[in-house]
Each structure stands twice: as structure tokens, then as C-alpha cells.
C-alpha distance (Angstrom), angle and dihedral (degrees) to the residues before:
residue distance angle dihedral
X1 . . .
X2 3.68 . .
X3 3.66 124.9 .
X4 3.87 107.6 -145.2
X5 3.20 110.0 -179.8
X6 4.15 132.3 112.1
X7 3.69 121.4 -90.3
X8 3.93 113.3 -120.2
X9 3.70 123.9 -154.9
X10 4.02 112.0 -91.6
X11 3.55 89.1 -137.1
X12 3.69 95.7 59.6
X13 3.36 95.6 47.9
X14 3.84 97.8 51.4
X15 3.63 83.6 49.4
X16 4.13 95.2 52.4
X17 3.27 104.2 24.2
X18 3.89 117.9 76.1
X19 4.05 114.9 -174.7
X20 3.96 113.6 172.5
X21 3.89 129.0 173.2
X22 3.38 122.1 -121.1
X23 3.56 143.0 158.3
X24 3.98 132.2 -108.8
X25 3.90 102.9 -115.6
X26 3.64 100.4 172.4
X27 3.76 128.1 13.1
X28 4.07 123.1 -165.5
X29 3.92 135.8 173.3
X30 3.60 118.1 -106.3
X31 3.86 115.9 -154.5
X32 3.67 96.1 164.6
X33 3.92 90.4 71.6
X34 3.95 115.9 94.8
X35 4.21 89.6 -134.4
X36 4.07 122.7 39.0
X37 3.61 102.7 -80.2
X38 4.20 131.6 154.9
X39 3.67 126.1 -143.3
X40 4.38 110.7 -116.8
X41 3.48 134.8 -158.7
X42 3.97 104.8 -163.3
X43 3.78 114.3 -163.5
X44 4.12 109.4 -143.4
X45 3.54 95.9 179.3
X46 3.49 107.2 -81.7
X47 3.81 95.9 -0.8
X48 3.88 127.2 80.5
X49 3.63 132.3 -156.8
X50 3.26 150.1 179.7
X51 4.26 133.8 -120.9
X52 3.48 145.4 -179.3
X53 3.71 105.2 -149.0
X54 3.50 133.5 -177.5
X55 3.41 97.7 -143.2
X56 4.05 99.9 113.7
X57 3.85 97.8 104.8
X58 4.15 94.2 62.1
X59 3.96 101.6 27.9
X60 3.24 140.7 50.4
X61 3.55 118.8 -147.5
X62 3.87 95.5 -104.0
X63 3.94 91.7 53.0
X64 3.62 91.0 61.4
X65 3.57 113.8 42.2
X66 3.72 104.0 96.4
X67 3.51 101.4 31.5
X68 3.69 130.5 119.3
X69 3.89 118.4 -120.2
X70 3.34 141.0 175.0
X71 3.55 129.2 -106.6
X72 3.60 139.6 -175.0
X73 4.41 92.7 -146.0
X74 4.17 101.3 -176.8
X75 4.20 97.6 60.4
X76 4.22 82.6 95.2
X77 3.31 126.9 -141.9
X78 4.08 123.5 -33.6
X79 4.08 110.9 -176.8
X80 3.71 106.6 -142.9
X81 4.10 110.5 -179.0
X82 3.64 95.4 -18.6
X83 3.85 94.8 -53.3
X84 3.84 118.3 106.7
X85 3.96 112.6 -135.5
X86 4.14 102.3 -153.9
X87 3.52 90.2 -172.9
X88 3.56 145.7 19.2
X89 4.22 115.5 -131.2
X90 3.53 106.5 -147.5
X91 3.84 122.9 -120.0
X92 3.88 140.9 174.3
X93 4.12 130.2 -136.2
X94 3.92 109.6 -106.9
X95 3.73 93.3 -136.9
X96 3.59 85.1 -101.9
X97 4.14 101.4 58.3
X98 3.63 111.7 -86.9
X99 3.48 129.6 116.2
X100 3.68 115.0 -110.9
X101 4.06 111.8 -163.9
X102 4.08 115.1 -129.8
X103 3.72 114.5 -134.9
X104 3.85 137.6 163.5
X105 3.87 114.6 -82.5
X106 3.69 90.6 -122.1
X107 4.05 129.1 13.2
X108 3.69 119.8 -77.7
X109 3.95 129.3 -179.6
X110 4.09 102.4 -69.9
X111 3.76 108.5 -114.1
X112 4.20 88.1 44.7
X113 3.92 108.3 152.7
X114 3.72 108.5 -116.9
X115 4.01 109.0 -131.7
């Protein structure tokens, strides 16, 4: 497997990309969404916001409240269905095409700057 896809400068990303952990507070369905999708709230340490997260296919809602994530928190906010997702929580394919969430390999303070 290649990877063919234009370096960017380290710098500039560090400077425009912001990725935080937090941790899933509150998880809820969302049927208004055309694709399966739940509702977060994403502690940052002082700071709450809200997702839409594709994560419905591997977790229930009770395996991920009180995880850490991470998000990418300076993408603004995109309005899907009515609901306004303030940040996006990152996530990798399986191989097979689920979403698998990333998240630190052991707990650090929520609102940590991802580097």
C-alpha cells in the first residue's frame, strides 16, 4: 500500500489543525440523520461540545460514554439535520467498513492537545 498523497509542512499543520481529547459525556440516537449516526457531548476539560459520530455500527451507547476520543475542535460548526456537530471525533475504517474511534492508550487530562 502506497500512500500518495503531498507532504504538508509540520508547522502549518500544528498551527491549523487543532485535535483535543475529550471524553463522551452523554451519548443519544439520532434518527433524523440520513446514515446511522449518535448525538455526543465531548468533555474538553472545561469545555463541552457537541458531535455527530458515526460510531453506531461498533458501540452501543453505554460502551462509549466515558471514553476519551479524539477530536479535531477548530473545523467549526457543520449543521447536519438540525443538530450542530462542534467537532468532529476522529475514527479509522476497520478494513471491513466500520468506524473505529482513536483514543489515547492510557487516560490523559481531557482537553490535552494532540501533537
Amino acid at each position: 500500500m502506497g500512500i500518495e498523497v503531498p507532504d504538508v509542512d509540520p508547522a502549518a499543520f500544528l498551527e491549523d489543525v487543532e485535535m483535543r481529547v475529550g471524553e463522551i459525556t452523554s451519548v443519544e440516537p439520532f434518527p433524523e440523520a440520513r446514515k446511522p449516526l449518535y448525538k455526543l457531548e465531548v468533555d474538553f476539560g472545561g469545555e463541552t461540545r457537541q458531535s455527530a459520530a458515526g460510531l453506531t455500527e461498533l458501540y452501543d451507547p453505554d460502551d462509549l460514554r466515558g471514553r476519551q476520543v479524539v477530536a479535531v475542535v477548530n473545523l467549526g460548526t457543520v449543521t447536519i439535520a438540525g443538530f450542530e456537530s462542534e467537532c468532529l471525533v476522529t475514527g479509522v475504517d476497520d478494513g471491513g467498513g466500520d468506524v473505529v474511534h482513536l483514543q489515547p492508550e492510557r487516560e490523559v487530562p481531557n482537553g490535552a492537545r494532540v501533537y
